[in-house]
SEBA-44886 format. One record per residue (C-alpha): residue in one letter; z, y, x negated. Coordinates in pm, whole numbers, plus 50000, padded with zeros to 5 digits. Layout:
BEGIN
aZYX ...
REM end
This chain:
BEGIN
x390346186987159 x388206200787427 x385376171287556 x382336176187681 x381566141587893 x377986154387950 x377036162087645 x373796137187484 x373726139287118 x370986125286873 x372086114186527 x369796123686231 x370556122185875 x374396129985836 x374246158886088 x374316155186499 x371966172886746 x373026181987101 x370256182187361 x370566211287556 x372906202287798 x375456211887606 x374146238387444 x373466253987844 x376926247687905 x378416271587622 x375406293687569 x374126293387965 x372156330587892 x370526315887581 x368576284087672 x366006262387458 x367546266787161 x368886235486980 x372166232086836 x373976212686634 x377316194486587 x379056191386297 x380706161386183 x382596147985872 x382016120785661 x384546098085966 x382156115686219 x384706134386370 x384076165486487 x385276195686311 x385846231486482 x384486261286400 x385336300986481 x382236318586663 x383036352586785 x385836348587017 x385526310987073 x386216281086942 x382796264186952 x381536231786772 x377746243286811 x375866252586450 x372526260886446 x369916241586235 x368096254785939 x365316245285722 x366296230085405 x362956225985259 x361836256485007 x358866278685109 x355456266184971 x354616288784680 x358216295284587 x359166268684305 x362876255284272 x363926230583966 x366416207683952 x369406216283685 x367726195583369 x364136212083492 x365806250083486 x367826241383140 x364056231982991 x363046263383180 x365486286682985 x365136270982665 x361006280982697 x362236313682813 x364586317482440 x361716303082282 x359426323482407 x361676358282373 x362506348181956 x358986346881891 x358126380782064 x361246391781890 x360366382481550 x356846402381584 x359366435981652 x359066435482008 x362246446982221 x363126437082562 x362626459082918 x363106449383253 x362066468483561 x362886464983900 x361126442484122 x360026465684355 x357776495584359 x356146517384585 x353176508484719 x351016539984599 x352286526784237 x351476490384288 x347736501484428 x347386521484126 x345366497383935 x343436489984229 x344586451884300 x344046444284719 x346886451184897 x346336418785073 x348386400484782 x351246425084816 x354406412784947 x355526445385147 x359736452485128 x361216457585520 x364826458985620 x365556429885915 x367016462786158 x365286496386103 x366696527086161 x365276565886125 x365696568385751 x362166558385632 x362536562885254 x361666525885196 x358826520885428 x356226520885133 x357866499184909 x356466459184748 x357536434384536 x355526440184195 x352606414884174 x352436416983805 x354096431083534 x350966458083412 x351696485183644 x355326484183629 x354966490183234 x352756514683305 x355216534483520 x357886527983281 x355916541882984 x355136577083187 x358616578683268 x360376574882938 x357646594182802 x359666612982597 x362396588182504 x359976564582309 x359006555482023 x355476551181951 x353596523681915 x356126511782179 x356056476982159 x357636456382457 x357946420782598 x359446415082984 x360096375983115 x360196390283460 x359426368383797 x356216386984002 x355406380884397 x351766374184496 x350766372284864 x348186345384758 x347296308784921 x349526284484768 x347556254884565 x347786234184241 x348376259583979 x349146289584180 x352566296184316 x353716331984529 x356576340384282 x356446334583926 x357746341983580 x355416362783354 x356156369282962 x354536396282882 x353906415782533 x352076452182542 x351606474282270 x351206511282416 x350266545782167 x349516582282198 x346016593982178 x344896556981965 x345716522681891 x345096505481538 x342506472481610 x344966454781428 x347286451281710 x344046437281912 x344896405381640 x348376404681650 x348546396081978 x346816362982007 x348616353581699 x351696359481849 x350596338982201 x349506309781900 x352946310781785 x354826304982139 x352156280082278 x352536257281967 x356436259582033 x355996253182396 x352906224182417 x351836194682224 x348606192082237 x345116210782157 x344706248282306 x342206271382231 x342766315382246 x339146322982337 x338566358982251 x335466384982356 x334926426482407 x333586437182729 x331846460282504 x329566435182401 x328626425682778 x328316460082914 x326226471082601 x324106442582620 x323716444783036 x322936482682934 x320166472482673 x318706452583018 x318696482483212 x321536467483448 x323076497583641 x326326483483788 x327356471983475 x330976463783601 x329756443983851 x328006424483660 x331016418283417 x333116405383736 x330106379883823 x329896363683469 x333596359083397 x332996337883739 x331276313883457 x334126289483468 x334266287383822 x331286287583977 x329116275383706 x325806288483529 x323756283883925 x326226304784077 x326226331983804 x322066334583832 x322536331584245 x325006362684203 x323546385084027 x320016377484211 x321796383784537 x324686410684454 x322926433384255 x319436420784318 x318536412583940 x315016397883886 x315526357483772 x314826363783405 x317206390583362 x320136371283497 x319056343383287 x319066363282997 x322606372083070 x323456339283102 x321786333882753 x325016358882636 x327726345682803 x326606308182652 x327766319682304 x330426302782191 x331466299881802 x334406291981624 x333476312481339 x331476349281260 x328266328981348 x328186347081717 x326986378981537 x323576365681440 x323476343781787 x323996375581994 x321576397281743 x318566368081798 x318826378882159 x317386411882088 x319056435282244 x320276464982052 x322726495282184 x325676515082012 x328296495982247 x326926462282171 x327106470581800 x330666485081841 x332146457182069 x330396430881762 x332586450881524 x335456451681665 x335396413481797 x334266401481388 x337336426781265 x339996407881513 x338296372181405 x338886377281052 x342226389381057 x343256357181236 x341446331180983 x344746321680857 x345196301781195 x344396267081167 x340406261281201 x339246259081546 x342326274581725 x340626307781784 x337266309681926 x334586337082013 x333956329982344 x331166355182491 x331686339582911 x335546358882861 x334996391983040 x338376395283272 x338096406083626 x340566432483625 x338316468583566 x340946485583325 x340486462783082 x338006479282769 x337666462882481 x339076424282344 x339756401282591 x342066369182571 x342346337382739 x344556305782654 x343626270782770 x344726235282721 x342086210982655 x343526184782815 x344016204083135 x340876220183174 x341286226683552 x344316244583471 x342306275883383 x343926299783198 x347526297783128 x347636332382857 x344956361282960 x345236394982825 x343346427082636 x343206463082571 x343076497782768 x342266526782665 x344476547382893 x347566526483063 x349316550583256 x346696575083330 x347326576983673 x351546588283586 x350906611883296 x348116634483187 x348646613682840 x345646590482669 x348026560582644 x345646527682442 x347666495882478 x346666463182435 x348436429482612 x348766395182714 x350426374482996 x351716342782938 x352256327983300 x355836307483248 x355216288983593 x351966276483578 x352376261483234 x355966248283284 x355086233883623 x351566215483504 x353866199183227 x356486188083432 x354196171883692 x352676154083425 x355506142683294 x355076159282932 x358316175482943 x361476153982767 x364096160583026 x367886162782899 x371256164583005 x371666180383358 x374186202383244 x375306222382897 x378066205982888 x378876191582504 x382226178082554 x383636163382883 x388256163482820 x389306131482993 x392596141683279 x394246101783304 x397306117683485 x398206149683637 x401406161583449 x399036162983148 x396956190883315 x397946221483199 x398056204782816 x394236196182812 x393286226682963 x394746243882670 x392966217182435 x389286228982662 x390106263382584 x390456259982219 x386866241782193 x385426270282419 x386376293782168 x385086273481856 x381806279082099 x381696240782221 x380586236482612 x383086222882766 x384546208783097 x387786192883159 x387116163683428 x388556179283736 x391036149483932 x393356125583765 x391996090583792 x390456058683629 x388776068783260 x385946044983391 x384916067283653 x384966103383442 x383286079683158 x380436073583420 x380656105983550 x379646121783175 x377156096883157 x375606109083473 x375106141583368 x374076136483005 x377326149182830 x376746135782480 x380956137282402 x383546126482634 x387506135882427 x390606116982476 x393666131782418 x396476116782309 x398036100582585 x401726101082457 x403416115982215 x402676107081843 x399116098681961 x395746113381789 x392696127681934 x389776109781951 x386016116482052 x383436090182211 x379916091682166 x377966087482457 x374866076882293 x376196053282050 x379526043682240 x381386048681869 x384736063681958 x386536080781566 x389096103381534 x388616140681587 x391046174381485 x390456198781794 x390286226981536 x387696214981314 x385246188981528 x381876197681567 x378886177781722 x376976156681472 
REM end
């Protein structure tokens, strides 16, 4: 093997850096960049082919994942995917049927519903060359204007009310910090129509969120419901002109407290001190029950909106009373930032993570894709963010964490010549719809027993060893080995 007798290396972790002296001597047009050996588990010093030489320089590479961009570890992502089935049966069971749309968009499409372009991840090839067809494309931040692209362009293929769920991962260009990550699964349900939507869908949606977050959490939650009809006719009945702005300031509530509410609306939109207060005497209404009708009336303000947005807000709060007392709450602070949104609002939130904010925010529109189609298209929604949630829980250690594999059965190999007989004897419990590996080297049964117990397989199978022998079946939980008939075993 070619030496180097100049070359100074550094050892770190199981890998070794050159210093540049040898990287100057094979790359002498290239210098400052550090390279590094690569060695086996003896040290020794392994070749490998770059371009035309045979070089032992290999560049190093982050391992670490990008802040913002969650990874889990193989029980954390089998968790994951159970939520994820949990989550899709319940949608399912409401009549809801499954899209998926691509990840990216055009940016013209993605600005649509006026979100900043700021939180846009913008799509660029590495080399670019004269054909410009994707210079205007993003990664979807959200899962809203892709649906409402999809619904103007399958217009005609249907069926209306089209009712849809999509567990879809979304990009956001935002700072990275406790509870906020850059890409994340959503699991969305919308219900879109022609011309009008029936209120009753406004009240099957939070009882559908009510059945996945009981599936998903133990613990207290709350589905705090409103109308931005009720704000913007009561900020109407105070002679407020920018009413939306005024909506955007008090959903700030939670955040920034009742002081910064007053300071805002004093400063933004120059509101003398008793009128913001008496906004703030609106958003303080809270009730669990139809009591928030004669709270909001004592205020004494009076306009066709208000009355309309009380309505519709009593109408969705009775048709939920068969949800256990408490659960649902008329929360008048709930307003929702985003401008399309029209009449009820949603938002989910664990009371024993409070500073979690909302983990399950939705409402209606009265005209999704109006910017696609010259169509009135009502819908009404919610977003259950997957990541937040599943990542709060798992810090805090509220998640049970399994098996690190979906393995069921682990098939013993004690010597080679017996190979090809157990891999027949895996096969047949694959297709009796077991999961099922066959340990992969001949060797001690002490080391594939630890190896099963390792990953969590709850079964390790024996074989028979010689001829006349019987099968048999170990629990790994109870360390009981029995008898077991390939064709008719099944886990207890």
């Amino acid at each position: 093997m070619f030496r180097y007798p100049d070359a100074k290396v550094k050892k770190h972790h199981s890998q070794i850096y050159t210093t540049p002296t040898i990287h100057d001597t094979i790359f002498p047009n290239k210098p400052g960049i550090t390279y590094s050996l690569i060695n086996n588990r003896q040290n020794s010093i392994k070749t490998i082919i770059s371009n035309h030489h045979t070089c032992l320089i290999k560049k190093e590479l982050p391992v670490s994942t990008i802040s913002g961009f969650p990874e889990w570890l193989p029980e954390e992502r089998i968790i994951e995917l159970k939520w994820m089935d949990e989550i899709r049966r319940v949608y399912e069971s409401y009549g809801f049927c499954s899209i998926e749309t691509p990840s990216v968009e055009e940016i013209d499409v993605l600005l649509s519903k006026g979100e900043t372009d700021k939180e846009i991840y913008v799509l660029t090839r590495l080399q670019s060359d004269e054909d410009k067809s994707d210079a205007r494309l993003g990664l979807h931040y959200d899962l809203t204007v892709p649906l409402a692209r999809y619904v103007a362009e399958h217009y005609n293929d249907l069926v209306f009310p089209f009712k849809r769920y999509q567990i879809q991962r979304a990009w956001r260009g935002e700072r990275p910090q406790v509870g906020r990550y850059r890409e994340f699964y959503q699991c969305d349900i919308d219900v879109v129509n022609v011309d009008q939507l029936p209120l009753q869908f406004d009240a099957e949606v939070p009882a559908i969120i009510y059945d996945v977050i009981r599936r998903l959490v133990d613990g207290p939650f709350h589905i705090s419901i409103s109308n931005r009809k009720i704000l913007e006719g009561y900020f109407r009945g105070l002679d407020i002109e920018d009413t939306v702005s005024a909506i955007r300031i008090v959903d700030k509530l939670d955040k920034i407290g009742e002081d910064g509410v007053r300071s805002q609306l004093q400063s933004s939109l120059s509101l003398p001190r008793e009128v913001a207060q008496r906004c703030l005497e609106l958003a303080r209404i809270r009730a669990t029950d139809l009591s928030f009708v004669d709270q909001v009336r004592a205020l004494g303000i009076e306009t066709p909106l208000l009355t309309q947005g009380l309505d519709e807000l009593v109408f969705v709060l009775e048709a939920l009373h068969t949800l256990p007392q408490g659960t649902i709450v008329a929360d008048l602070s709930i307003a929702r930032g985003l401008d399309y949104y029209t009449g009820t609002v949603y938002e989910t939130r664990l009371l024993e993570y409070p500073t979690l904010g909302s983990i399950c925010s939705g409402g209606r529109y009265d005209n999704l894709a109006g910017s696609f189609i010259n169509r009135k298209l009502p819908g009404v929604g919610i977003s259950l963010g997957l990541t937040r949630l599943f990542a709060k829980l798992l810090a805090e250690q509220r998640l049970p964490l399994g098996p690190k594999c979906p393995t069921q059965v682990l098939v013993v190999l004690p010597r080679a010549e017996l190979r090809e007989e157990i891999a027949s004897l895996a096969r047949l419990l694959r297709e009796r719809g077991l999961n099922v590996e066959m340990y992969h080297t001949p060797g001690k049964i002490a080391n594939q027993l630890r190896y099963a117990a390792r990953k969590g397989i709850p079964y390790v199978w024996f074989p028979p060893f010689d001829e006349g022998g019987k099968h048999e079946v170990k629990n790994m939980i109870t360390q009981q080995q029995t008898e077991a008939d390939p064709t008719t075993w099944t886990p207890s």
